[in-house]
MINU-618287 format. One record per residue (C-alpha): residue in three letters; x, y, z; residue number from 1. Coordinates in steps of 0.05 Angstrom, whole numbers, plus 32768, in hexadecimal, padded with zeros to 4 digits. Example, Ala and Ser with C-alpha at 12.3 -4.5 7.8 and 13.67 -1.06 7.14 Angstrom:
<rs>
   residuo      u      v      w   num
       ALA   80F6   7FA6   809C     1
       SER   8111   7FEB   808F     2
</rs>
This chain:
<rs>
   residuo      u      v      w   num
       UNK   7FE8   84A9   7D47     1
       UNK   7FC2   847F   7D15     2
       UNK   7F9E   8446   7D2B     3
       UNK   7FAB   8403   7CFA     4
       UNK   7F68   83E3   7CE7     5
       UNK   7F6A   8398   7CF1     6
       UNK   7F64   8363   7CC0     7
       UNK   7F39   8321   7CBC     8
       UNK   7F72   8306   7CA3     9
       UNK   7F99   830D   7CE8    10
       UNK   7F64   82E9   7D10    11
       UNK   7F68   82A2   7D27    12
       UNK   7F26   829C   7D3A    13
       UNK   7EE8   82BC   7D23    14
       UNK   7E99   82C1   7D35    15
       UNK   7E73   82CF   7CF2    16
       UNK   7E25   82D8   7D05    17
       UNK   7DF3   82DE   7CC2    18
       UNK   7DAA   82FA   7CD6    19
       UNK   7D69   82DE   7CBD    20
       UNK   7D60   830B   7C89    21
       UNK   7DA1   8312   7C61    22
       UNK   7D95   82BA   7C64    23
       UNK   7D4D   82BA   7C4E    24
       UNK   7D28   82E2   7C1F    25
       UNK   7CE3   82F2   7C3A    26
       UNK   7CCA   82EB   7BF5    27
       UNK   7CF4   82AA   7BCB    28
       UNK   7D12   828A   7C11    29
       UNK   7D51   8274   7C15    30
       UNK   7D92   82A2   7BF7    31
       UNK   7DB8   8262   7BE0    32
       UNK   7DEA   8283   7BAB    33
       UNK   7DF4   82BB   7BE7    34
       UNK   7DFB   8287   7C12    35
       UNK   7E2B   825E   7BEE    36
       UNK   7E59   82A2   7BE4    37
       UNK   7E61   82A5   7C2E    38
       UNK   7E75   8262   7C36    39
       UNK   7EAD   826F   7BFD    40
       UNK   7EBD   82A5   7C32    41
       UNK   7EC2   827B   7C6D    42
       UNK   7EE3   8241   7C4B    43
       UNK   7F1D   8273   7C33    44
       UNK   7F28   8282   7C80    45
       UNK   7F1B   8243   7C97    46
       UNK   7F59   822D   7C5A    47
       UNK   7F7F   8262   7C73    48
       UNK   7F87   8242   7CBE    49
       UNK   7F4F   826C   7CE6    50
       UNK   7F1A   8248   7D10    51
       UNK   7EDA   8260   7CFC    52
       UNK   7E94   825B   7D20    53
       UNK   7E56   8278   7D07    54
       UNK   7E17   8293   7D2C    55
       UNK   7DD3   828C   7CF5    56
       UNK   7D98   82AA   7D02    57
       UNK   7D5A   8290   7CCD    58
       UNK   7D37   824C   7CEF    59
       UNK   7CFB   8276   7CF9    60
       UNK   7CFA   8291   7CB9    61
       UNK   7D0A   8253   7C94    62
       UNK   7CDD   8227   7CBC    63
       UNK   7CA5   8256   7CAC    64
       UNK   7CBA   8250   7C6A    65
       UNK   7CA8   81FC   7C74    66
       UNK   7C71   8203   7C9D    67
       UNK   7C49   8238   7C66    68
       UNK   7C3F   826A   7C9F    69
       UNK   7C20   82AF   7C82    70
       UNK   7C48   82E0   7C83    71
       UNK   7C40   8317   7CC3    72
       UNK   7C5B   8308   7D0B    73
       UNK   7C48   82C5   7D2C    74
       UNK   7C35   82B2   7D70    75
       UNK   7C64   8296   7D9A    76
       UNK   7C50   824E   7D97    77
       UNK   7C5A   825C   7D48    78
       UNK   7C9B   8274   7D49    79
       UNK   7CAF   8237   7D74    80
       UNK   7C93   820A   7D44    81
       UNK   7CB2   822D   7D07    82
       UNK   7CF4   822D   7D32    83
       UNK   7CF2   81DD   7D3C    84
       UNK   7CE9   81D1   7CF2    85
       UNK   7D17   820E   7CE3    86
       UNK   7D53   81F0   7D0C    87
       UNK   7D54   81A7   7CE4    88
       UNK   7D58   81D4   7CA6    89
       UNK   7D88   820B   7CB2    90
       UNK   7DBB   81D1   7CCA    91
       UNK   7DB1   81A8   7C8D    92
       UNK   7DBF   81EA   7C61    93
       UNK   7DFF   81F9   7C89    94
       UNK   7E13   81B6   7C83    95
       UNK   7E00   81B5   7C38    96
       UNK   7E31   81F4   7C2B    97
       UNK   7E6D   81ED   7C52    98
       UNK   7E65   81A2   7C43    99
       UNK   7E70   81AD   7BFC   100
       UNK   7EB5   81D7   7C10   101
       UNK   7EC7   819F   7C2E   102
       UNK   7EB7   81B8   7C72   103
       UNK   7E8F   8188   7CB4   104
       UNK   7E5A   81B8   7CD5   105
       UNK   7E41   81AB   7D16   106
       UNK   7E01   81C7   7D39   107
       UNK   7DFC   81EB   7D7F   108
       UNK   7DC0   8209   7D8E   109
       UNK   7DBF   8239   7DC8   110
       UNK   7DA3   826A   7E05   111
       UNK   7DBC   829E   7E20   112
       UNK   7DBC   8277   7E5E   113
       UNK   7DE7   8249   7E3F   114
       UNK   7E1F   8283   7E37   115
       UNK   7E13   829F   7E81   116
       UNK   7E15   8262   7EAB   117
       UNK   7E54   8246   7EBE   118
       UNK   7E41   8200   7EB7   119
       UNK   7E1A   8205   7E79   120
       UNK   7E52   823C   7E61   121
       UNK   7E92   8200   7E6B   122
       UNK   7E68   81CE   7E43   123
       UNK   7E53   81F5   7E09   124
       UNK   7EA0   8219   7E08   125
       UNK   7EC0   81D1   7E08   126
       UNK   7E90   81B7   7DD5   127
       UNK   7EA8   81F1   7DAE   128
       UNK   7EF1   81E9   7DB1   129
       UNK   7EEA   8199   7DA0   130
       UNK   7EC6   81AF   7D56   131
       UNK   7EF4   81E4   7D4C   132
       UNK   7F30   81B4   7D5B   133
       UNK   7F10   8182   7D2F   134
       UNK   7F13   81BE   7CEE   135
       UNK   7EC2   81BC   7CF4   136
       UNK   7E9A   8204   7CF6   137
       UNK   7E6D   81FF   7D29   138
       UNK   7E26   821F   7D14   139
       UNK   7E09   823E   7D4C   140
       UNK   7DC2   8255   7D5C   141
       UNK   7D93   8269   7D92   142
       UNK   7D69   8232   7DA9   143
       UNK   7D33   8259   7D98   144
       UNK   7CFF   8217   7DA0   145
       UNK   7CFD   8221   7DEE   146
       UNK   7D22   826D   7DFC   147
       UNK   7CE9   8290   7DF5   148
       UNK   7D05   82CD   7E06   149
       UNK   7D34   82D1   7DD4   150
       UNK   7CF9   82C8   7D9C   151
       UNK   7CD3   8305   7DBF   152
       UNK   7D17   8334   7DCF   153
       UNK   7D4A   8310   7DBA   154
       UNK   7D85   8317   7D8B   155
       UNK   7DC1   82F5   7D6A   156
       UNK   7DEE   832D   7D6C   157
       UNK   7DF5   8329   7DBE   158
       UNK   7DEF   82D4   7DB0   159
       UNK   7E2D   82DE   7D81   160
       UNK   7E55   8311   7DAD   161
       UNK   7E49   82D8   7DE5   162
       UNK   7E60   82A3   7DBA   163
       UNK   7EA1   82C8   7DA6   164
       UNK   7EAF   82CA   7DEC   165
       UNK   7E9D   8286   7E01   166
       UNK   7EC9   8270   7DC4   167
       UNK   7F07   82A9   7DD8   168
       UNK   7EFD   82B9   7D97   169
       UNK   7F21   82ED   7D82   170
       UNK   7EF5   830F   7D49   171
       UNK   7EAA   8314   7D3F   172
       UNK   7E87   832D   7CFC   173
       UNK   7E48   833F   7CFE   174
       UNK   7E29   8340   7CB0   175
       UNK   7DF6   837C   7CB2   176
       UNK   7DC9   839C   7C80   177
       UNK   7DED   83D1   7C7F   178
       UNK   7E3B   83E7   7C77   179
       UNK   7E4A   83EE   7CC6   180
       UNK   7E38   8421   7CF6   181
       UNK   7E24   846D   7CDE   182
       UNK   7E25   84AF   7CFA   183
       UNK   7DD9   84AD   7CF7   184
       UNK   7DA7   848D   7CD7   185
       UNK   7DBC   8479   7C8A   186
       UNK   7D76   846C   7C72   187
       UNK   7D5E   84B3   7C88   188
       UNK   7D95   84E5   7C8D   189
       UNK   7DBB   84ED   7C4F   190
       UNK   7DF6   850E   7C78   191
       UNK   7E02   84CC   7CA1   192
       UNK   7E43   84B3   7C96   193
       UNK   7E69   846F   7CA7   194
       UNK   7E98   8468   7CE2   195
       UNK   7EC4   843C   7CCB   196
       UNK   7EF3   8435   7D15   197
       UNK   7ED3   8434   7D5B   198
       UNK   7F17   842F   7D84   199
       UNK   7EEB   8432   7DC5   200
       UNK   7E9A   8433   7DD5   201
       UNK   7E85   846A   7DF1   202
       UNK   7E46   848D   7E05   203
       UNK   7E41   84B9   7DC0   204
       UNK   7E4B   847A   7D9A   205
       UNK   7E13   8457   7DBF   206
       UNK   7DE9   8497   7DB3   207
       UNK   7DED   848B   7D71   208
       UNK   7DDC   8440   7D6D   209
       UNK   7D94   8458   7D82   210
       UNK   7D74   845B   7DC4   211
       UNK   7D46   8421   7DC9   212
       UNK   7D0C   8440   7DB0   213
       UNK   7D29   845C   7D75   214
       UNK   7D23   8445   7D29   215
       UNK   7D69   8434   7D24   216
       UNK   7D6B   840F   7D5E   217
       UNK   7D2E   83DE   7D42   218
       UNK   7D5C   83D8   7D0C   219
       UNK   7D87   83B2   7D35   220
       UNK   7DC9   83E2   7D3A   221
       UNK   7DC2   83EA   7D8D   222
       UNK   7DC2   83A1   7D99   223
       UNK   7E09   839B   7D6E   224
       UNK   7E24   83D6   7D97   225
       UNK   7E13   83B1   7DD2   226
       UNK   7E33   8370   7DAC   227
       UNK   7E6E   8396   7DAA   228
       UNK   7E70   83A9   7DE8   229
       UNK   7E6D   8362   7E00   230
       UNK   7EA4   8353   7DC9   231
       UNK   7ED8   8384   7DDE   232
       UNK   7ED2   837A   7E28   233
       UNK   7EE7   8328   7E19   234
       UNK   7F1B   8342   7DEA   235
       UNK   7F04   8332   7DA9   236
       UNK   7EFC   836B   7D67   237
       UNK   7EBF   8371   7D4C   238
       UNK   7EAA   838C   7D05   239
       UNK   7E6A   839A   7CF2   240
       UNK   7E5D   8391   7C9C   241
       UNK   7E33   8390   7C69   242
       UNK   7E13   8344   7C5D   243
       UNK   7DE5   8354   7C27   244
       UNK   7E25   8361   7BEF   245
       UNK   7E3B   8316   7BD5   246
       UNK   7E7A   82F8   7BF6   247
       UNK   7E74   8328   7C3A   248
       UNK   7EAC   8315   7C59   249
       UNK   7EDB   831F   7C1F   250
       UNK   7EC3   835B   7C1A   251
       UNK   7ED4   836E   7C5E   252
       UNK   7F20   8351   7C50   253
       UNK   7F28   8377   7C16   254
       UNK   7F19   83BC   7C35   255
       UNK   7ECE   83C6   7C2B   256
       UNK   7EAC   83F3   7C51   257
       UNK   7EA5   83DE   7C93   258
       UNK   7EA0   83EC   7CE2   259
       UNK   7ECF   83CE   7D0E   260
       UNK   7ED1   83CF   7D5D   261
       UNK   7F14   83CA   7D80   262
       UNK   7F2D   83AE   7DC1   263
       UNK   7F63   83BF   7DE9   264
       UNK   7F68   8374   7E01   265
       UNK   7F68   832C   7DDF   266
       UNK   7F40   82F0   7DF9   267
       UNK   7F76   82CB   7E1F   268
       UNK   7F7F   830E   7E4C   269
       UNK   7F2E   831C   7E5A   270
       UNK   7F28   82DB   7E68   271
       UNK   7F5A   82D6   7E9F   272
       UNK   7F46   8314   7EBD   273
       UNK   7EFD   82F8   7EBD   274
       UNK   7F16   82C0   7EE0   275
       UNK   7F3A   82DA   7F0E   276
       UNK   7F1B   831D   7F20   277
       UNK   7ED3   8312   7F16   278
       UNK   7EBB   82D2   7F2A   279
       UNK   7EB0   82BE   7F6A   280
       UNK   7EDC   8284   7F8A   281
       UNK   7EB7   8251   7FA5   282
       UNK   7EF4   8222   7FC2   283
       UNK   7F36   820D   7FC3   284
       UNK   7F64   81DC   7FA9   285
       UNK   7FAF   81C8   7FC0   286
       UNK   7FDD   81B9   7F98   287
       UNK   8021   818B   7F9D   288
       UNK   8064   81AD   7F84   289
       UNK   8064   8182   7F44   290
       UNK   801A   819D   7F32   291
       UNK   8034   81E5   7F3E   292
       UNK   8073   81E0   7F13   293
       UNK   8042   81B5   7EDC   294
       UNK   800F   81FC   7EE0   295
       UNK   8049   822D   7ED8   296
       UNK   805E   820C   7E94   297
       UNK   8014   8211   7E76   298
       UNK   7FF4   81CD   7E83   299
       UNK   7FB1   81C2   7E9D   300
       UNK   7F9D   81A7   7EE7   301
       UNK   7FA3   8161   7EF0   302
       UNK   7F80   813C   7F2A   303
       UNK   7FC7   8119   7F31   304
       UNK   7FDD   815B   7F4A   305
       UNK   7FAD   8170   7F7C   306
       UNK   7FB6   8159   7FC2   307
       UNK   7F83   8175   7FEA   308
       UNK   7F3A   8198   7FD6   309
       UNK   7F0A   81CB   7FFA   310
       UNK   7EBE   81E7   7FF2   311
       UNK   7E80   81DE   7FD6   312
       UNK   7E95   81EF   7F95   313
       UNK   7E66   81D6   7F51   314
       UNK   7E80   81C7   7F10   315
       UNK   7E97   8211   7EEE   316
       UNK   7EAB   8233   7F26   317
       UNK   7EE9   8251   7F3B   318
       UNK   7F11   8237   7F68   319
       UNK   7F55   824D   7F8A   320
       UNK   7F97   822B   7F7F   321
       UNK   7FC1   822B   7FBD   322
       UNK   8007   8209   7FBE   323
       UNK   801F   81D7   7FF8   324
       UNK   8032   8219   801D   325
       UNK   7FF4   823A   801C   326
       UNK   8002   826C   7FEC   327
       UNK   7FD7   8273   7FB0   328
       UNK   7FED   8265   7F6C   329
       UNK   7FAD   8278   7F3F   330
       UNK   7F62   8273   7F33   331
       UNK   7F43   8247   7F01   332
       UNK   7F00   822B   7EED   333
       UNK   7EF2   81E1   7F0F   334
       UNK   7ED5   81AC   7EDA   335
       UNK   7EB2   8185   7F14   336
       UNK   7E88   818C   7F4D   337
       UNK   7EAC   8187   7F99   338
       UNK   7E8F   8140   7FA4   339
       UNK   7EAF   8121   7F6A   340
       UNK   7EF5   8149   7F6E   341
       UNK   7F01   8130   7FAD   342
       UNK   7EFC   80E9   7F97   343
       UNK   7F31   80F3   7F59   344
       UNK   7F61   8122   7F7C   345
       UNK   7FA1   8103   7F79   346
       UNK   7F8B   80D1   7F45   347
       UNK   7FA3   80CA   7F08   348
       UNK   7F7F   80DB   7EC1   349
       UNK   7F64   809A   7EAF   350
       UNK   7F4C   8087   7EF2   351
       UNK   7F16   80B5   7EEF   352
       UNK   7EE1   8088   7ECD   353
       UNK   7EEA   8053   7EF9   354
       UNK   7EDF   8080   7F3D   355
       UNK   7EA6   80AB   7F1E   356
       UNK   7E89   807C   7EFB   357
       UNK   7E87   80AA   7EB6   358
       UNK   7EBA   80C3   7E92   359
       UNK   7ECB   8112   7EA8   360
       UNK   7EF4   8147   7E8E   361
       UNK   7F46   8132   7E94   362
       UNK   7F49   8170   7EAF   363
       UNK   7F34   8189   7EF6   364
       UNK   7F4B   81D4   7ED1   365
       UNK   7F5C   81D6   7E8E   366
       UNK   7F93   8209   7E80   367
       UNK   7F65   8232   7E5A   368
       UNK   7F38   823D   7E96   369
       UNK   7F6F   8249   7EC9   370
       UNK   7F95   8298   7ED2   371
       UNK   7FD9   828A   7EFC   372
       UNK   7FF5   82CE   7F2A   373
       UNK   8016   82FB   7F06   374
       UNK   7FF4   82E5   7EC1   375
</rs>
């Protein structure tokens, strides 16, 4: 049985991350007329219907670029500096490009933190969903100014394979220097060959990303296998391509060489069973009949609808759904702490300024953060 290799046509929304050095040239700076050629790219799926969201590498190296810093590695103070300068420009070049196809960017800088905890995690994910309901492309970027880590280990491959998920995206491309992932090293084994369709990771094709002290794995190939390992458990494809060729991503739709990682799931599905087999409830809600009936048709949680509230739960944690009976209903993630859910239960939407005293989420779980039984 053949396997059918997808198509970036077929996704609705997709993760494109660009590294530092397919952006930048070490030697004349910025690759504008590359640059623009990608945009053309994006703007044709962005045309087409798709949400798009991209992940850029290149503050450091274009805020070195300002700042006349010699070339060799910098000290970590440095590279913060060239990252704060780096940051104002790399947004105002985005905007510059997809501005001209007609296209609103908007800048999120980020930590891995920001993709790991819950609370963090439900703010960047909603601010997220409002640009891509608004038709912008979000331009995302470590926040590379105070994560220190992630200028000494870190990488944008992982950042984007975190984004995808945060986003339930449900295809990431990563735009390499090189065609996709080979049997062994390209630059030194004139036998290596291309495998075009990874259907499932396992140990041999980590073995031949590179162990982390090998030369291919400095070249960055381990850290996409482990993107993709990240991708395909939150249900999204991932294809690793060749960014150095002009228009990359039409390339990729037309049948260029490529490497693309497949998962047995889709976002809406890992995301539910994250939800409801992984996290850890921290309380309950009850629900009236009229709440349960509302939940079963695909709306969100409404305060309106909740009649009764338990634990010391914080804003991003699961909580259970139990009917008037007892019985539970579902899991979902909570959009505020215990304290102030107890004072809107049973309120209605726009009441929730005036007993907070700020104005919350409408939502005390939004349908995308809730998995019913039997889903």
């Amino acid at each position: 049985m053949s396997i059918k290799y997808p198509s970036l046509t077929q996704f609705r929304r997709i993760v494109v991350k660009v590294g530092s050095s397919l952006l930048v040239d070490a030697a004349t700076g910025l690759r504008r007329e590359w640059l623009n050629a990608l945009a053309h790219d994006l703007a044709s799926l962005h045309k087409s219907g798709a949400d798009i969201l991209v992940v850029s590498s290149g503050a450091i190296a274009l805020g070195r670029s300002v700042l006349k810093y010699p070339a060799g590695s910098l000290k970590l103070e440095e590279a913060q500096a060239a990252a704060a300068v780096g940051q104002i420009e790399l947004a105002r070049i985005w905007a510059e490009v997809l501005g001209a196809k007609g296209i609103i960017a908007g800048q999120i800088l980020l930590t891995y933190g920001d993709t790991e905890e819950r609370r963090r995690y439900l703010n960047a994910r909603e601010t997220l969903g409002k640009l891509l309901e608004l038709r912008a492309i979000p331009i995302i970027n470590e926040n590379d100014t105070v994560a220190t880590s992630e200028i000494r280990y870190g990488d944008n491959d992982r950042l984007a394979a975190r984004v995808a998920s945060m986003a339930s995206a449900d295809c990431l491309v990563l735009l390499s220097d090189i065609d996709g992932l080979y049997s062994a090293p390209p630059a030194s084994d004139p036998d290596a060959k291309l495998i075009p369709l990874v259907p499932r990771i396992t140990a041999e094709i980590e073995a031949v990303a590179g162990g982390a002290a090998s030369e291919l794995s400095r070249g960055g190939m381990r850290t996409k296998v482990e993107a993709a390992k990240i991708a395909v458990s939150a249900g999204v494809h991932m294809v690793i391509a060749n960014g150095k060729r002009s228009n990359p991503v039409k390339h990729v739709i037309e049948g260029g060489p490529c490497t693309w990682f497949l998962t047995p799931s889709n976002p809406v599905t890992a995301r539910k069973r994250w939800i409801g087999g992984t996290l850890e409830p921290k309380g309950i809600l009850t629900i009236d009949r009229g709440a349960a009936t509302a939940l079963q048709k695909g709306n969100s949680l409404l305060p309106a609808g909740v009649t009764h509230s338990e634990g010391d739960f914080l804003r991003g944690d699961v909580v259970i759904l139990r009917d008037y009976k007892g019985a539970e209903l579902g899991r979902g993630l909570i959009a505020y702490d215990a304290q102030d859910t107890v004072q809107i239960l049973g309120r209605k939407t726009q009441d929730i300024a005036t007993i907070l005293g700020y104005q919350g989420r409408n939502n005390l779980i939004h349908r995308d953060d809730l998995v019913l039984i039997g889903d």
